[in-house]
C-alpha positions as CSV (number, residue, x, y, z in Angstrom):
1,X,0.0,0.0,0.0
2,X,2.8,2.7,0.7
3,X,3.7,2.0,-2.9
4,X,0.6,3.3,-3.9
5,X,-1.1,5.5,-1.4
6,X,-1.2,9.7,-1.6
7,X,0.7,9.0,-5.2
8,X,0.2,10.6,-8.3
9,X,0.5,7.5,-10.5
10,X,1.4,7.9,-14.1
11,X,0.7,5.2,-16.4
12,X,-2.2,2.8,-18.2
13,X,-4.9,2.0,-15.6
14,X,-5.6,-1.4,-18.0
15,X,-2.1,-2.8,-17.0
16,X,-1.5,-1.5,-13.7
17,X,-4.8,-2.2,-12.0
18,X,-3.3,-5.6,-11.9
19,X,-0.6,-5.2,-9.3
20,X,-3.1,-3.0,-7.1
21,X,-4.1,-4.5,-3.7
22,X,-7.8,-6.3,-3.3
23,X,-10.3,-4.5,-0.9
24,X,-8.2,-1.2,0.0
25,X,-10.6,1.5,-1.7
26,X,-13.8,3.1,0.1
27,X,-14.6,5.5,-2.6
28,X,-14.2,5.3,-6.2
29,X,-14.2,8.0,-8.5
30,X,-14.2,8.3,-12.1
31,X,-14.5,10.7,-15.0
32,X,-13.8,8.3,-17.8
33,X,-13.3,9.8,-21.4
34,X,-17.1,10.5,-23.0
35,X,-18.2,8.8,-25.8
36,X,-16.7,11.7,-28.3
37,X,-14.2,12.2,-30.0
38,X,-12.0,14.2,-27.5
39,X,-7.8,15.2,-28.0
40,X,-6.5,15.0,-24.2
41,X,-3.0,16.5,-25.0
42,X,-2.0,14.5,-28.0
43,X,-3.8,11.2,-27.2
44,X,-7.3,11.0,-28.8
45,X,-10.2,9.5,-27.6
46,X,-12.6,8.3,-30.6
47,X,-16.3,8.1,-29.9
48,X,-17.5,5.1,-30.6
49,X,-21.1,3.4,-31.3
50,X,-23.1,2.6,-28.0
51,X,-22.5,-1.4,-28.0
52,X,-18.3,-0.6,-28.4
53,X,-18.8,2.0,-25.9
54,X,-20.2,-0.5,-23.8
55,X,-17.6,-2.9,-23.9
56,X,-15.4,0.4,-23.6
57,X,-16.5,0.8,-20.0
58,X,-17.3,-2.7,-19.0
59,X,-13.8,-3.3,-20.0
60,X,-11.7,-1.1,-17.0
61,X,-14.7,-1.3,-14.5
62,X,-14.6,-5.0,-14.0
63,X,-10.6,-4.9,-13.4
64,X,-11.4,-1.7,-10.9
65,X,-14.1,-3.9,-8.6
66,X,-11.7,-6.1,-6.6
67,X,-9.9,-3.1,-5.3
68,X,-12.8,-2.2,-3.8
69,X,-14.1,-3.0,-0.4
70,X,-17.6,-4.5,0.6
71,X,-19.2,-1.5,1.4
72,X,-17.4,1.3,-1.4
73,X,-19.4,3.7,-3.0
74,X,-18.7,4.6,-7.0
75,X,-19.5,7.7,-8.5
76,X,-18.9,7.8,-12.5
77,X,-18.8,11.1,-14.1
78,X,-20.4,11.3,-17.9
79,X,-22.9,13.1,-20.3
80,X,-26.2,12.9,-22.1
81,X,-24.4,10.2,-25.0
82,X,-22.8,7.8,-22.3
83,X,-24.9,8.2,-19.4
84,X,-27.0,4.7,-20.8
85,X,-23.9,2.5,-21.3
86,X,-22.5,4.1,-17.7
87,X,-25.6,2.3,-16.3
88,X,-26.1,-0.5,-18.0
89,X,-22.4,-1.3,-16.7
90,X,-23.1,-0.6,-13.0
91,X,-26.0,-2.3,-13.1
92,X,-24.8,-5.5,-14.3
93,X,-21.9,-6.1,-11.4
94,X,-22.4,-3.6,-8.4
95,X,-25.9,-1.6,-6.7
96,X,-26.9,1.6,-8.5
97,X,-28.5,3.9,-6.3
98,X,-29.0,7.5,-8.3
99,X,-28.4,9.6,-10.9
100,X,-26.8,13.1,-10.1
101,X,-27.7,15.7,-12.6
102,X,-25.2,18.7,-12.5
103,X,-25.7,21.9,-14.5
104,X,-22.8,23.0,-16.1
105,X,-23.5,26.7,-16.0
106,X,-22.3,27.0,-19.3
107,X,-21.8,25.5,-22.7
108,X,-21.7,25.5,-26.5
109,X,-24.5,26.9,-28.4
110,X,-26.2,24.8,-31.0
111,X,-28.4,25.7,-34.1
112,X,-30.2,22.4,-34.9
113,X,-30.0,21.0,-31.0
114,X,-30.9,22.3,-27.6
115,X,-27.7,23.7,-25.7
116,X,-25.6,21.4,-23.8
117,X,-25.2,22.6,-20.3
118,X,-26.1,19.4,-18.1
119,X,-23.7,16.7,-17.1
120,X,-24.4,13.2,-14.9
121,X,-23.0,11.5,-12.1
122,X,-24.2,7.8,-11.4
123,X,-24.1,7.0,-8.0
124,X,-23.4,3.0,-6.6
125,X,-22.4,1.1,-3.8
126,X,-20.9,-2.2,-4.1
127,X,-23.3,-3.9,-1.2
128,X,-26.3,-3.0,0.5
129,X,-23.9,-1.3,3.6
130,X,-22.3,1.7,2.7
131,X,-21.7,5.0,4.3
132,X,-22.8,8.1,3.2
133,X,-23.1,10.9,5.9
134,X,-25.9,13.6,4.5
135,X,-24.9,16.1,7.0
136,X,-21.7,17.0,5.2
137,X,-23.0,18.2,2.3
138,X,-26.2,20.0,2.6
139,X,-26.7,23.6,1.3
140,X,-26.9,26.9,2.5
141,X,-29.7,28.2,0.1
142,X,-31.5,32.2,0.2
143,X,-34.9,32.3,1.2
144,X,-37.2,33.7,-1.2
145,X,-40.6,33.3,0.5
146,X,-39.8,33.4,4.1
147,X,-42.5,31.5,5.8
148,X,-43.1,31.9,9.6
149,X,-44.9,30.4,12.1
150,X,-46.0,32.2,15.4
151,X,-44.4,35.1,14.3
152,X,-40.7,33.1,14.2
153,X,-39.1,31.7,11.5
154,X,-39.9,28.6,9.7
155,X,-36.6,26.3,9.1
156,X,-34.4,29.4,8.1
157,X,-32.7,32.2,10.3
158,X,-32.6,35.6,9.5
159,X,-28.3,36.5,9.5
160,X,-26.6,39.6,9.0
161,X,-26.1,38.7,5.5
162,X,-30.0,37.4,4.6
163,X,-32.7,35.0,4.9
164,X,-31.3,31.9,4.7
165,X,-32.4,27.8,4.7
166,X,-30.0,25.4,5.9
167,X,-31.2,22.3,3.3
168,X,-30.7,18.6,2.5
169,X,-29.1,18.3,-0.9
170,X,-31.1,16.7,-3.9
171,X,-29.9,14.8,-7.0
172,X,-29.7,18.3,-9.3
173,X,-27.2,20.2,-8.4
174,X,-27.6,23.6,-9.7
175,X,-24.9,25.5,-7.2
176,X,-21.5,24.3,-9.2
177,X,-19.0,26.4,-10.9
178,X,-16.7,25.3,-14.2
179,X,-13.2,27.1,-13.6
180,X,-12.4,29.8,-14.9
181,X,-9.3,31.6,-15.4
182,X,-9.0,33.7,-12.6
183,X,-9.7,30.5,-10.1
184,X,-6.9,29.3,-8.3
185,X,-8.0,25.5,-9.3
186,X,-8.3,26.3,-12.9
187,X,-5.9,24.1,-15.7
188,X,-6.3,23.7,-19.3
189,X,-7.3,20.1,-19.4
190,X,-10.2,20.2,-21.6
191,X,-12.6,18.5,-19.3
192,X,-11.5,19.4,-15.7
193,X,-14.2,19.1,-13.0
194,X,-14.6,21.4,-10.3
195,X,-13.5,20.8,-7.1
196,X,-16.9,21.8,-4.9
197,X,-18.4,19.1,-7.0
198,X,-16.1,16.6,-6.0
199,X,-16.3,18.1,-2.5
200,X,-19.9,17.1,-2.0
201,X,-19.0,12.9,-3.2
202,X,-15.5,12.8,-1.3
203,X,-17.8,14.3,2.2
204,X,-20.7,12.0,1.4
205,X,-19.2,8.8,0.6
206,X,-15.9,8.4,2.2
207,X,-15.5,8.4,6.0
208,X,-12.1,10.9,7.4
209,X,-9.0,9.3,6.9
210,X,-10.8,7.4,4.2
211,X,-8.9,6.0,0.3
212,X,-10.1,7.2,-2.9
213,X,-9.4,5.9,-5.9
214,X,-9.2,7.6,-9.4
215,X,-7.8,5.9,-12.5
216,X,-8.6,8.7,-14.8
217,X,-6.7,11.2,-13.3
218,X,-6.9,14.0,-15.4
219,X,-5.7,17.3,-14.0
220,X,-5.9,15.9,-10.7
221,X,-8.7,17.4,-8.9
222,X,-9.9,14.2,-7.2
223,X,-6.7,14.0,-5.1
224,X,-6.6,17.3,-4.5
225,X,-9.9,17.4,-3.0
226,X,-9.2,14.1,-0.7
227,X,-6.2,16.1,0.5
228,X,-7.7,19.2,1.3
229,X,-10.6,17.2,3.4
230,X,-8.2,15.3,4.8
231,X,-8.5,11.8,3.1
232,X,-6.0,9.8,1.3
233,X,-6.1,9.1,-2.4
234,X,-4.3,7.3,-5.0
235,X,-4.7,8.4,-8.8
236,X,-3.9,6.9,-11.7
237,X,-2.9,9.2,-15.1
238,X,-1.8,8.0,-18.3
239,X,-0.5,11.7,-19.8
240,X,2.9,13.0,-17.9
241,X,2.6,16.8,-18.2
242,X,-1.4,16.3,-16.9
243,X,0.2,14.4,-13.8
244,X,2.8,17.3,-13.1
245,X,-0.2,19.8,-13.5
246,X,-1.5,16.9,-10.1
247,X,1.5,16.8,-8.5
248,X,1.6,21.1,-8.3
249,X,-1.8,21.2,-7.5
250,X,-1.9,18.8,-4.6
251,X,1.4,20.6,-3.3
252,X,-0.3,23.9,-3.5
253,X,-3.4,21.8,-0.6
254,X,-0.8,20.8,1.6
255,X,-1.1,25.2,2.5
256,X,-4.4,26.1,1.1
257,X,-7.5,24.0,1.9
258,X,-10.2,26.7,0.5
259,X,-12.7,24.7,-2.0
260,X,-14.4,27.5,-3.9
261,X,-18.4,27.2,-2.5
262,X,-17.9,25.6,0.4
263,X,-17.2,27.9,3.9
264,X,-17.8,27.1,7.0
265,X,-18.7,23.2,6.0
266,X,-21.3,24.6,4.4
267,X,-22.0,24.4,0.6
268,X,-23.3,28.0,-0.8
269,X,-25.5,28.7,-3.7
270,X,-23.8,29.9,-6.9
271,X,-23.3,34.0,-7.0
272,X,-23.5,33.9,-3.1
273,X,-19.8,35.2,-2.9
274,X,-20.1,38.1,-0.4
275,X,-21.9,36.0,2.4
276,X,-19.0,33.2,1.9
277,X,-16.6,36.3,2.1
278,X,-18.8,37.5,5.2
279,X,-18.5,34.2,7.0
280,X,-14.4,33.4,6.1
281,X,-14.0,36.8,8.1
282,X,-16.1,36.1,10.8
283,X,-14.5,32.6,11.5
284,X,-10.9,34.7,11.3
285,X,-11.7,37.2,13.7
286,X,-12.8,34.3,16.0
C-alpha cells in the first residue's frame, strides 16, 4: 500500500490495476473519457457506437471492482451520450443507487439541438452497507418566500447577510462552478471538473482518513480534494505533463485547503460570494 497510497500515479490504468491491492478502496471516483471524440494533449479518444462504448467501459470497470471494499461507493462522471452504457455497466456487477444531474452553468451553443449545459454522475455502492453521511454536504440556500410560524421563522434564520435555509441536498445540483481563469483550481485540461463538486462525493461517501481511488486522473482534482478534506487518495494518469499539473496542485493543498463554495462546512448557492466572504472573516476574527 505505501507504494501506492497519496501517489500521483502515471501510467495505463488497464495494465497496472493488476498489481493494485484487493479490498483497500472506500470511494471510487471516475470521470472516464465521454463517448466523443476528444484530443486530451495528443492522445485521442474516438467516440464510438453505443455497444463498443459498452464494452469500452465494462472493460476497465470489472478490473477496478476487486480493489474495492464490501461497502465502497462509486461515483462515475459522464454526459447525455454515455450516461445509458454508464448504467447499463453498473448495473450489471455492483448496486446503482442515483443519478446526479449537474448543470454545467455554461456551454456551447447549438443551431439544430438544444444547448448542452447538463452533465451526470451515477451514484453506486458495491453492497447494500455503505456510508454516506448527509450532514456533510447540505446547502446553504437564500430564502425567497420566508414562511413563519407564530411570528418566528420557519426552518431558516434571518443573519446579517440574509434570509437563509440550511437544506438537505437533492440529485440536481444547480450551485456548481466550471473554472475559470482567474480560479486558483483552474488548468487547461479540456474536461476538468470542479472541485466543490467533488467536494460534495468525497464528504458524502468516504468516511475521514478514508482511500479514494481515481484511474482517470486527469488534471488531478480528485486528489486534490481528498487532501484538502483530509483523506487519502491514490490516482492513476496516463498523460505525464497532466500528472505534473497533479503533482503542483496537490502541493499547492498541503497550504491552502479553500474549496471555492464551500465555507464554514457549508456548501453556498452559486453568485453567493459576499456572504461566503462574510463568514471566512467572521471565522478569522474568532
Amino acid at each position: 500500500m505505501e507504494a501506492i497510497l497519496d501517489k500521483t500515479i502515471n501510467g495505463d490504468t488497464m495494465e497496472l490495476l493488476d498489481y493494485f491491492p484487493g479490498k483497500f478502496v472506500d470511494l471510487l471516483v471516475i470521470d472516464p473519457p465521454y463517448n466523443i471524440t476528444k484530443d486530451f494533449n495528443g492522445n485521442t479518444f474516438k467516440g464510438k457506437n453505443h455497444v463498443e462504448y459498452i464494452k469500452y467501459v465494462e472493460s476497465w470497470f470489472i478490473k477496478l471492482l476487486p480493489a474495492l471494499k464490501d461497502d465502497a461507493s462509486i461515483y462515475i462522471c459522464c454526459d447525455w451520450k454515455s450516461s445509458a452504457a454508464i448504467y447499463e455497466v453498473l448495473n450489471k456487477y455492483v448496486i446503482v443507487r442515483n443519478r446526479i444531474t449537474w448543470q454545467r452553468e455554461k456551454g456551447r451553443g447549438a443551431l439544430s439541438n438544444w444547448k448542452n449545459c447538463i452533465e451526470d454522475i451515477w451514484f453506486a455502492t458495491v453492497g447494500k452497507e455503505y456510508y454516506f453521511d448527509v450532514e456533510s454536504v447540505k446547502m446553504k440556500r437564500k430564502v425567497i418566500a420566508p414562511y413563519k410560524e407564530n411570528g418566528q421563522p420557519k426552518d431558516w434564520k434571518d443573519t446579517d447577510d440574509g434570509k437563509f435555509r440550511i437544506s438537505y441536498p437533492s440529485n440536481f445540483w444547480d450551485d456548481i462552478t466550471i473554472p475559470y481563469w482567474s480560479m486558483p483550481e483552474n488548468t487547461d485540461h479540456p474536461t476538468q471538473k470542479p472541485e466543490k463538486l467533488i467536494a460534495k462525493l468525497v464528504l458524502a461517501s468516504s468516511p475521514g482518513n478514508g482511500i479514494i481511488l481515481d484511474p482517470f486522473l486527469g488534471s488531478g482534482t480528485t486528489s486534490v480534494v481528498a487532501k484538502k478534506l483530509g483523506r487519502h487518495y491514490v490516482g492513476i494518469e496516463i498523460d505525464k505533463e497532466y500528472c505534473a499539473w497533479a503533482e503542483k496542485r496537490i502541493d499547492l493543498a498541503k497550504t491552502n485547503k479553500e474549496i471555492q463554495g464551500y465555507t464554514s462546512k457549508i456548501f453556498w448557492e452559486r453568485n453567493t460570494l459576499a456572504c461566503q466572504n462574510n463568514e471566512k472573516k467572521k471565522n478569522e476574527d474568532t
